[in-house]
Phi, psi and omega in degrees: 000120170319118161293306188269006143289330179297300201286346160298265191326266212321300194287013178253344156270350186272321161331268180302027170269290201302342171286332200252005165284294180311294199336314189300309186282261198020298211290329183268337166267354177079359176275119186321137182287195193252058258192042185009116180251001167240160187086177194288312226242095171246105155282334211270315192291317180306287214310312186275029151295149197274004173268351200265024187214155172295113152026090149076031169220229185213349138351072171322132153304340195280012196262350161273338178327295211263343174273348186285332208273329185268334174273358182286304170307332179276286213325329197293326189301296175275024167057049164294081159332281218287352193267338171284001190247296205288349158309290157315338174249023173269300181313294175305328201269343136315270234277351172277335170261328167290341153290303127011286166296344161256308171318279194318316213224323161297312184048063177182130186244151174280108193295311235292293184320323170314300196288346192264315182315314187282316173302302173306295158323318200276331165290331162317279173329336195281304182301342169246002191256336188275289159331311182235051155241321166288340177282351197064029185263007163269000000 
């Protein structure tokens, strides 16, 4: 496993603790983000959506935010192949439904989310990029 892709991903996991931290307080002190609140590019309309909480609990997603991100960093950390490949893709196919749930169904999008969304594609990639440099395809 690359030392220096290993140490990117930890700091692209650790980028998405702290987004997903803020997102968490945000949510529990009530306070507006840092955010366009009109227009397509709404934070306010994601986040106080009944999409922006766990199924009936007051429990934000971005608080899996902070538990996907932190556990991404130990995988990258202990060099866990298999467990960074079925993590990450696991990751995406959430941030692919949750894209999904602001575009499709919301029709607004979240910068905060956006960047955490973008953090997981990038780790994904980092994690197929790995993968098939241990498969020989590099």
């Amino acid at each position: 496993m690359s030392g220096r892709l290993r140490l990117v991903a930890v700091a692209l996991s650790v980028a998405g603790i702290a987004v997903s931290v803020y997102l968490t307080v945000v949510h529990f002190i009530g306070f507006a983000p840092a955010c366009p609140t009109t227009g397509p590019i709404n934070c306010e309309t994601v986040l106080t959506s009944k999409y922006a909480v766990l199924a009936g609990t007051s429990i934000p997603t971005s608080a899996l935010g902070v538990v996907w991100f932190t556990v991404s960093a130990v995988f990258w950390i202990g060099g866990w192949r298999r467990a960074i490949n079925w993590w990450s893709g696991a990751g995406l196919a959430f941030a692919l439904a949750l894209v999904f749930v602001e575009i499709g169904v919301l029709g607004a999008i979240c910068l905060w989310c956006t960047a955490a969304h973008l953090l997981v594609l990038t780790l994904f990639l980092i994690a197929l990029t790995e993968h098939s440099r241990q498969r020989g395809a590099y």
